[in-house]
N, CA, C and O atoms as a printed pandas DataFrame, in Angstrom:
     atom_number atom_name residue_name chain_id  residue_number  x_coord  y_coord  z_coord
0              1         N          UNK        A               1  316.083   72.236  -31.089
1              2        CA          UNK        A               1  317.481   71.838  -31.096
2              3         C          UNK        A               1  318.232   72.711  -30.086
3              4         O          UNK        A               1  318.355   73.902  -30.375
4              5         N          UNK        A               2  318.663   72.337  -29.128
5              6        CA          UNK        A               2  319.625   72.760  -28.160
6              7         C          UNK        A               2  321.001   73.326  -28.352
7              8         O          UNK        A               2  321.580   72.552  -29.115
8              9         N          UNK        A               3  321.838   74.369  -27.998
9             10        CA          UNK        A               3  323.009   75.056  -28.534
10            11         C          UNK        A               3  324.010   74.240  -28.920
11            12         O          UNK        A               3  324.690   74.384  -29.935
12            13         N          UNK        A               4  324.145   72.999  -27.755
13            14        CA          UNK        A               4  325.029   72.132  -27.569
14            15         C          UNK        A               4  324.939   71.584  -28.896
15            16         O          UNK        A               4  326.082   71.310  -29.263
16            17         N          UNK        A               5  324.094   71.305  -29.773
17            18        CA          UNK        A               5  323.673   70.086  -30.952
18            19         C          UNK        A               5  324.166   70.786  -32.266
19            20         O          UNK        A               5  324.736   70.250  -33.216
20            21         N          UNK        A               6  323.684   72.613  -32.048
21            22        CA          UNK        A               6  324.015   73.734  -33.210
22            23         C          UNK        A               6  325.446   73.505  -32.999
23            24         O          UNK        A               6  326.084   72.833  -33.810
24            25         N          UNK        A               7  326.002   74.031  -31.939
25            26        CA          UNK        A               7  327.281   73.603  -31.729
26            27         C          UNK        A               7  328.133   72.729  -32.272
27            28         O          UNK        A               7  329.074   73.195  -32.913
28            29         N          UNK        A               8  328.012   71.444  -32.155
29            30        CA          UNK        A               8  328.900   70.312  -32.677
30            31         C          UNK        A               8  328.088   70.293  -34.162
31            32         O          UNK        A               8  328.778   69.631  -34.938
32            33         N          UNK        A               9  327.110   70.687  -34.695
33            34        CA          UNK        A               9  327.135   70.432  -36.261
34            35         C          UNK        A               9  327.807   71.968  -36.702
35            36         O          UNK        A               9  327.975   71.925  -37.921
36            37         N          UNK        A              10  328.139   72.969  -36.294
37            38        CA          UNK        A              10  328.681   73.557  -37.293
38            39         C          UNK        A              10  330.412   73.674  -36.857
39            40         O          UNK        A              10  331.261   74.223  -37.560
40            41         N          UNK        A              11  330.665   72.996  -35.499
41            42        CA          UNK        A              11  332.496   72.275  -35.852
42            43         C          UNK        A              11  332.509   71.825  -36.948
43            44         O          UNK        A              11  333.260   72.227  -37.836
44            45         N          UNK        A              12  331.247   70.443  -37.130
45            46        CA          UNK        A              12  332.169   69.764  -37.903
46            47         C          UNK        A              12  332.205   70.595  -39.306
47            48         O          UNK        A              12  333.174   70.494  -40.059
48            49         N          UNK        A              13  330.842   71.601  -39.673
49            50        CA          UNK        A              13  330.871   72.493  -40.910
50            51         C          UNK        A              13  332.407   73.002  -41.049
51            52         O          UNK        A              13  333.044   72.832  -42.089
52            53         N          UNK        A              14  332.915   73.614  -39.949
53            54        CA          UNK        A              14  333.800   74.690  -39.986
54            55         C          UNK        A              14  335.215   73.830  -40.280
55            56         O          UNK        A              14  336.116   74.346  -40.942
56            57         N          UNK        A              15  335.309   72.697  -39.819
57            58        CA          UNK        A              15  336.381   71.690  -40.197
58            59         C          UNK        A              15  337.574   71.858  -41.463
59            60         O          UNK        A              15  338.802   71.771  -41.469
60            61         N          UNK        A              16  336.567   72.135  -42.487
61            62        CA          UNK        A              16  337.340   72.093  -43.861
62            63         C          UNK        A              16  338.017   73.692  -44.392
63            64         O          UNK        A              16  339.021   73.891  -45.076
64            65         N          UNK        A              17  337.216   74.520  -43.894
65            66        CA          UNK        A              17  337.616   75.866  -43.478
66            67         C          UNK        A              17  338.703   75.954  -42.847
67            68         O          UNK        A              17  339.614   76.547  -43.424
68            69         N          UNK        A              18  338.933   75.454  -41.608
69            70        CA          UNK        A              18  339.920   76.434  -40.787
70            71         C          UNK        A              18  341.109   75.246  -40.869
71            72         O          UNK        A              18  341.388   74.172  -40.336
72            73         N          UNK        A              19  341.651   76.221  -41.960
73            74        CA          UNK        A              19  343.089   75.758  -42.687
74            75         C          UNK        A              19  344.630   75.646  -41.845
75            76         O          UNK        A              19  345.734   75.280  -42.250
76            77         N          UNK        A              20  344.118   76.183  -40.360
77            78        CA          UNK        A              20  345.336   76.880  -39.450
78            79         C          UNK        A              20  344.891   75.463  -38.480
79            80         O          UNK        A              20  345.815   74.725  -38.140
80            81         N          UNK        A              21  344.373   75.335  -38.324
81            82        CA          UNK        A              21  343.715   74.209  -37.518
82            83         C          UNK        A              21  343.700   74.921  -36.183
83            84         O          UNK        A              21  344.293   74.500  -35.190
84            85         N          UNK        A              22  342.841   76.241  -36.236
85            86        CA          UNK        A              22  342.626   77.147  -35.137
86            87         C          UNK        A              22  341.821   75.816  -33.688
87            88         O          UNK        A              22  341.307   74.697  -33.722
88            89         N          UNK        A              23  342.026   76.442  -33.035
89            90        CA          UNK        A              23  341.560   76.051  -31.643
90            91         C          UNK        A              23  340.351   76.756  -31.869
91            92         O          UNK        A              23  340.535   77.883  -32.330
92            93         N          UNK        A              24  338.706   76.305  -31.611
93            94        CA          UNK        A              24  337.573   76.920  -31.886
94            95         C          UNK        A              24  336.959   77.128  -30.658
95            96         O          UNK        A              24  336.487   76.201  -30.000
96            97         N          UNK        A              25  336.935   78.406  -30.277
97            98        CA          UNK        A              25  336.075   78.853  -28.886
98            99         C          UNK        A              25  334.968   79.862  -29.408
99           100         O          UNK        A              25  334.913   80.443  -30.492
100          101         N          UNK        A              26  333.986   79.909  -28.182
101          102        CA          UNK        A              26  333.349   81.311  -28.817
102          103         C          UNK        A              26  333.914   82.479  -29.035
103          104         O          UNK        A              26  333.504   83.441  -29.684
104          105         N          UNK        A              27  334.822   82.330  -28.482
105          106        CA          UNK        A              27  335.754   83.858  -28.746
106          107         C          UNK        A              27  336.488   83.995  -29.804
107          108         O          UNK        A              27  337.059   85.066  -30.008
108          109         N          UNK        A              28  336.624   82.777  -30.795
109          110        CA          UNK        A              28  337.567   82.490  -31.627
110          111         C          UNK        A              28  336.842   83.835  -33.070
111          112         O          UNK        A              28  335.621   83.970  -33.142
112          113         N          UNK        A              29  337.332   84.268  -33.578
113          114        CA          UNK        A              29  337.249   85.141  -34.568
114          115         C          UNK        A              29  337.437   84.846  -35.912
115          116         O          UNK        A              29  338.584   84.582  -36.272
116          117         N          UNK        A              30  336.168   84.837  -37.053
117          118        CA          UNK        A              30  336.949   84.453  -38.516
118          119         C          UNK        A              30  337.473   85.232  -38.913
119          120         O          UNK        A              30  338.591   84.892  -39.299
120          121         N          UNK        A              31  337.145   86.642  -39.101
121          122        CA          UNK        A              31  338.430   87.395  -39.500
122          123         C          UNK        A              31  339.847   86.976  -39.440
123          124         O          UNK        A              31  340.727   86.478  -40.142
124          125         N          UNK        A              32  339.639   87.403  -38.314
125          126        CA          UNK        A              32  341.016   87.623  -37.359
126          127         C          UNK        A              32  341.925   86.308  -37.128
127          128         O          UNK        A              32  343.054   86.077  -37.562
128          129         N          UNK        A              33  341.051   85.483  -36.276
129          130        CA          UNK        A              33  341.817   84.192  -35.973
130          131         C          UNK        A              33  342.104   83.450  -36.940
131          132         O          UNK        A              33  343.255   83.148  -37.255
132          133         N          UNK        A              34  340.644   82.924  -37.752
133          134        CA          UNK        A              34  340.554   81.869  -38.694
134          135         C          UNK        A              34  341.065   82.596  -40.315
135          136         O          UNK        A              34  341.081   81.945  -41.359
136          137         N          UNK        A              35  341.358   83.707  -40.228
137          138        CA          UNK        A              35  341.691   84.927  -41.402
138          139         C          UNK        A              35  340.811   84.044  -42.717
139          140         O          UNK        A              35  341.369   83.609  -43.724
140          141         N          UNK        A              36  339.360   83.920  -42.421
141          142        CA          UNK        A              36  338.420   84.197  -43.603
142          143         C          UNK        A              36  338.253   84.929  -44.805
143          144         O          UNK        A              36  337.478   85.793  -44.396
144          145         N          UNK        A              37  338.425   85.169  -45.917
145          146        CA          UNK        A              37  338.667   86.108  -46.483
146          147         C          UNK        A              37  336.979   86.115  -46.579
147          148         O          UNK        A              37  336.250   85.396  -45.896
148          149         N          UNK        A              38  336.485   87.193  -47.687
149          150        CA          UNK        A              38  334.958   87.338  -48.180
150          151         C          UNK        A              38  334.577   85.922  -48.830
151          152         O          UNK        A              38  333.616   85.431  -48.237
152          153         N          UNK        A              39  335.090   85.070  -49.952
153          154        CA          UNK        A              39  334.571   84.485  -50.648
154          155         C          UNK        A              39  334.570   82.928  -49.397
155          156         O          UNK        A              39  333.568   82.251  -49.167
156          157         N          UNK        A              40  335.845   82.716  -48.829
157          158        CA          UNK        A              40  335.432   81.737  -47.783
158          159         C          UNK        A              40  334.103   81.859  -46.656
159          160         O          UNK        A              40  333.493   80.871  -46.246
160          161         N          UNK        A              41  333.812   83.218  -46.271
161          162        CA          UNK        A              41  332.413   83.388  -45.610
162          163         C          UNK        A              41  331.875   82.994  -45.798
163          164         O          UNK        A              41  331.352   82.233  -44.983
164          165         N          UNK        A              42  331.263   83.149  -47.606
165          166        CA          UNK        A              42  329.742   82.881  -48.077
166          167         C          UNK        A              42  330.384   81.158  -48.390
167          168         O          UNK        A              42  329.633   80.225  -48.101
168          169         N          UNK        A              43  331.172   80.987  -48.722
169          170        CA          UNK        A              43  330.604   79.410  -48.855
170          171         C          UNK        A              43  330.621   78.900  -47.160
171          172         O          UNK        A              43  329.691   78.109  -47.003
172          173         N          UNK        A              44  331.316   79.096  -45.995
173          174        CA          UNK        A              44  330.744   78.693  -44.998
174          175         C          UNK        A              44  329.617   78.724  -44.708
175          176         O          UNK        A              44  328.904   77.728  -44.593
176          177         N          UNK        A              45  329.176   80.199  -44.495
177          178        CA          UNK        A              45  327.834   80.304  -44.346
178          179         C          UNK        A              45  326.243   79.807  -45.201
179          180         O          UNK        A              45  325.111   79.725  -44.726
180          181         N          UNK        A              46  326.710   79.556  -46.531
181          182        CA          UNK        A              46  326.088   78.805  -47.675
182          183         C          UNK        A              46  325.889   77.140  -46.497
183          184         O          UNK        A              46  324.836   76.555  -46.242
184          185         N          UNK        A              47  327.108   76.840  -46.083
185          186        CA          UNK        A              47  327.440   76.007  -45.666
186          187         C          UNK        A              47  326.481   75.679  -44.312
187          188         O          UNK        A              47  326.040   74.538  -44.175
188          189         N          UNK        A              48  326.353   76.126  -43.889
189          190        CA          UNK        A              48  325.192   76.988  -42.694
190          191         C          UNK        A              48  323.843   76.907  -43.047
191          192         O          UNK        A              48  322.891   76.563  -42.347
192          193         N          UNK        A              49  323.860   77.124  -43.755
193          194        CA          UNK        A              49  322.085   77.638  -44.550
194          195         C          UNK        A              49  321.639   76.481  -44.434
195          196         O          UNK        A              49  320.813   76.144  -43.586
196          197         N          UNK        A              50  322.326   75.490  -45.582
197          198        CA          UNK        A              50  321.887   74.347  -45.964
198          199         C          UNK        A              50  321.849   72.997  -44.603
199          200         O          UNK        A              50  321.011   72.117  -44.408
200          201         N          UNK        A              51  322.855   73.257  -44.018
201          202        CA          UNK        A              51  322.567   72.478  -43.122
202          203         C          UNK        A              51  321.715   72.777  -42.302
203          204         O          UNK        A              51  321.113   71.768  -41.935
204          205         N          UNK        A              52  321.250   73.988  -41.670
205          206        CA          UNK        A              52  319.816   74.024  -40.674
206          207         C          UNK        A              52  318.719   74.851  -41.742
207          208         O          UNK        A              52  317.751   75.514  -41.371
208          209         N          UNK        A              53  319.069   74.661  -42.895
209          210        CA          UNK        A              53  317.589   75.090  -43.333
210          211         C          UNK        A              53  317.021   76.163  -43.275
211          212         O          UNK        A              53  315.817   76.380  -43.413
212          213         N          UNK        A              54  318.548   77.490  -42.897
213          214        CA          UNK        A              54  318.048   78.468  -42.889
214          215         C          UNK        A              54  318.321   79.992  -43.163
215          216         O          UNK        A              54  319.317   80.325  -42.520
216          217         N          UNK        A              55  317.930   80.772  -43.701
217          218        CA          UNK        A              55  319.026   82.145  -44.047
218          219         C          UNK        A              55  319.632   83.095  -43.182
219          220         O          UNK        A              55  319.188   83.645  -42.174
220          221         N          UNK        A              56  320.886   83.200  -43.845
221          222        CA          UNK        A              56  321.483   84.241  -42.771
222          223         C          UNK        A              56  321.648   85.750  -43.487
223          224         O          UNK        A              56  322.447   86.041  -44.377
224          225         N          UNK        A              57  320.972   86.352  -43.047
225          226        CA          UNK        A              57  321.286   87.707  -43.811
226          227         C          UNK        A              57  322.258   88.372  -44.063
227          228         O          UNK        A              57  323.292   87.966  -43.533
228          229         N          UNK        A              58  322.358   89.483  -44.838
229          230        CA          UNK        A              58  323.605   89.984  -44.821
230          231         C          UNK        A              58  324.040   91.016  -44.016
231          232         O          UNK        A              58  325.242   91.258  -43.903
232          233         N          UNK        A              59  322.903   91.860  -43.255
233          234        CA          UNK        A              59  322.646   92.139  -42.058
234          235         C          UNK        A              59  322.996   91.390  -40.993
235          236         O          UNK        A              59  324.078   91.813  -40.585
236          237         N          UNK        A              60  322.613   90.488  -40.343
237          238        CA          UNK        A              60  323.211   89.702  -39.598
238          239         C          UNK        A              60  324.357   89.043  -39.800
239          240         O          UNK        A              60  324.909   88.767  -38.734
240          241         N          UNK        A              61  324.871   88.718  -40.660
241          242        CA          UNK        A              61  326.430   88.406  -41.222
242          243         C          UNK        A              61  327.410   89.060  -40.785
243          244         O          UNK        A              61  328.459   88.623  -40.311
244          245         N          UNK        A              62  326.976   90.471  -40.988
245          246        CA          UNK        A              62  328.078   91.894  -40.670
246          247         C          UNK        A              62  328.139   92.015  -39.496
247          248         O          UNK        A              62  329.017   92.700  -38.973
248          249         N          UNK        A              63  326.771   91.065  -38.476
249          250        CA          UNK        A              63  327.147   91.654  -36.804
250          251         C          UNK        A              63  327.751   90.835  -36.474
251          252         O          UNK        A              63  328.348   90.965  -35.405
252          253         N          UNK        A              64  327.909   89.349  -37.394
253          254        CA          UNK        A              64  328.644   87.981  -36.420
254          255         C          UNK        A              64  330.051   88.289  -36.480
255          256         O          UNK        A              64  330.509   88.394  -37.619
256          257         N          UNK        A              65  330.827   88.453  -35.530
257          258        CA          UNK        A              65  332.093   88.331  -35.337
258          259         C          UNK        A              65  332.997   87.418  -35.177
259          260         O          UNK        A              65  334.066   87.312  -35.777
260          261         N          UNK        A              66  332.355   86.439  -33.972
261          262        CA          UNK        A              66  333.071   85.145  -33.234
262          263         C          UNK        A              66  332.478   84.064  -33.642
263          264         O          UNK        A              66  331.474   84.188  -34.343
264          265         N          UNK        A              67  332.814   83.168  -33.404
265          266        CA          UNK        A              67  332.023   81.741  -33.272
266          267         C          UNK        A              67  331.472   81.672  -32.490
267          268         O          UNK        A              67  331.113   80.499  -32.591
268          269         N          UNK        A              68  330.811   82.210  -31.215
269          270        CA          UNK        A              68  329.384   81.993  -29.967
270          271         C          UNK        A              68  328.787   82.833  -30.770
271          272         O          UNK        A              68  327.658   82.352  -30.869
272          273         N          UNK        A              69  328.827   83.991  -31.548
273          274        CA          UNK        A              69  327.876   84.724  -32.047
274          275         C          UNK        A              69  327.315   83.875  -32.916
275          276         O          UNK        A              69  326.166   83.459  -32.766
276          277         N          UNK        A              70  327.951   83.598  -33.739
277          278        CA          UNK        A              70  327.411   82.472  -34.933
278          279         C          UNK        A              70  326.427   81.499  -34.483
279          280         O          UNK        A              70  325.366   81.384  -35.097
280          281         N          UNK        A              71  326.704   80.761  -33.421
281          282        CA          UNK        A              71  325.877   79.602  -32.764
282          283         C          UNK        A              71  324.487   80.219  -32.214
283          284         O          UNK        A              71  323.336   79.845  -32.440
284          285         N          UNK        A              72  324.939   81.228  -31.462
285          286        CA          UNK        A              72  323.517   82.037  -30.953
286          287         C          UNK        A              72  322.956   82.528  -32.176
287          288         O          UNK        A              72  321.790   82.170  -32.340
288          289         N          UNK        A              73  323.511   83.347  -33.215
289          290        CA          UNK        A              73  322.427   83.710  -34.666
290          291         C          UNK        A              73  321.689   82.523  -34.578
291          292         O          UNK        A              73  320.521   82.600  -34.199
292          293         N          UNK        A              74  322.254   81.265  -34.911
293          294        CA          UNK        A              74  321.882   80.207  -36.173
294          295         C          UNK        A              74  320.890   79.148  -35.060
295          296         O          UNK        A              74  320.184   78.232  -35.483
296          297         N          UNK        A              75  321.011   79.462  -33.811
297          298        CA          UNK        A              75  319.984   78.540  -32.687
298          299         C          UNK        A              75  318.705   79.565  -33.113
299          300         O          UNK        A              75  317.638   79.067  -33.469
300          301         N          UNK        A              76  318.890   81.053  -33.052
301          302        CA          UNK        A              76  317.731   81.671  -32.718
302          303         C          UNK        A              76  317.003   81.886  -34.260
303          304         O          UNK        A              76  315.953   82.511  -34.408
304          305         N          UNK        A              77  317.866   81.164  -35.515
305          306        CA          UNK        A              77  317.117   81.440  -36.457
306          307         C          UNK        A              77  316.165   79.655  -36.507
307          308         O          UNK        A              77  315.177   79.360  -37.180
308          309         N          UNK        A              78  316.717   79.045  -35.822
309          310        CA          UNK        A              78  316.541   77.503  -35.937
310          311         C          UNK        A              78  315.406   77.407  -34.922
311          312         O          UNK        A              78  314.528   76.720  -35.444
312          313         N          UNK        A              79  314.997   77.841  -33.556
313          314        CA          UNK        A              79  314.320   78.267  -33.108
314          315         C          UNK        A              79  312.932   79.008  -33.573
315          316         O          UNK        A              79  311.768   78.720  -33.296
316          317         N          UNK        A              80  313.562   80.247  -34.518
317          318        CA          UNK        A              80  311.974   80.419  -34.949
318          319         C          UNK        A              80  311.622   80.003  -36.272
319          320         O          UNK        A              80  310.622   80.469  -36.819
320          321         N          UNK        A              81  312.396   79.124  -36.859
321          322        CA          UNK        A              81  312.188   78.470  -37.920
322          323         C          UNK        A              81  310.641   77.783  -38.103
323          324         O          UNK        A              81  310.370   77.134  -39.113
């Protein structure tokens, strides 16, 4: 699966989430931009799992910052899936 494909399936994941109707770049930030709290994370990322089938640690959770980070985690876990 190609970035471009990870890409447009986790817009549309992130859809119901981003309550501000943030503009989504890789630079875009959940903290910060999308102001995620903890319990909205894990159901995104729950949200994540299930759709590519795959885990995100909680280790790797703590390094994703942006949304390109997210896409690059979740290609390279989909990749060695």
């Amino acid at each position: 699966m190609d970035r471009a494909e990870i890409d447009r399936r986790i817009r549309d994941l992130i859809e119901p989430f981003n309550k501000n109707g943030v503009t989504i770049t890789d630079a875009t930030t959940f903290q910060g931009d999308l102001e995620f709290d903890s319990l909205t994370v894990m159901d995104f990322v729950a949200a994540i799992e299930d759709e590519f089938d795959i885990i995100i640690s909680m280790n790797q959770q703590a390094e994703i910052e942006t949304y390109g980070q997210l896409v690059d985690a979740v290609k390279k876990l989909v990749d060695a899936g």
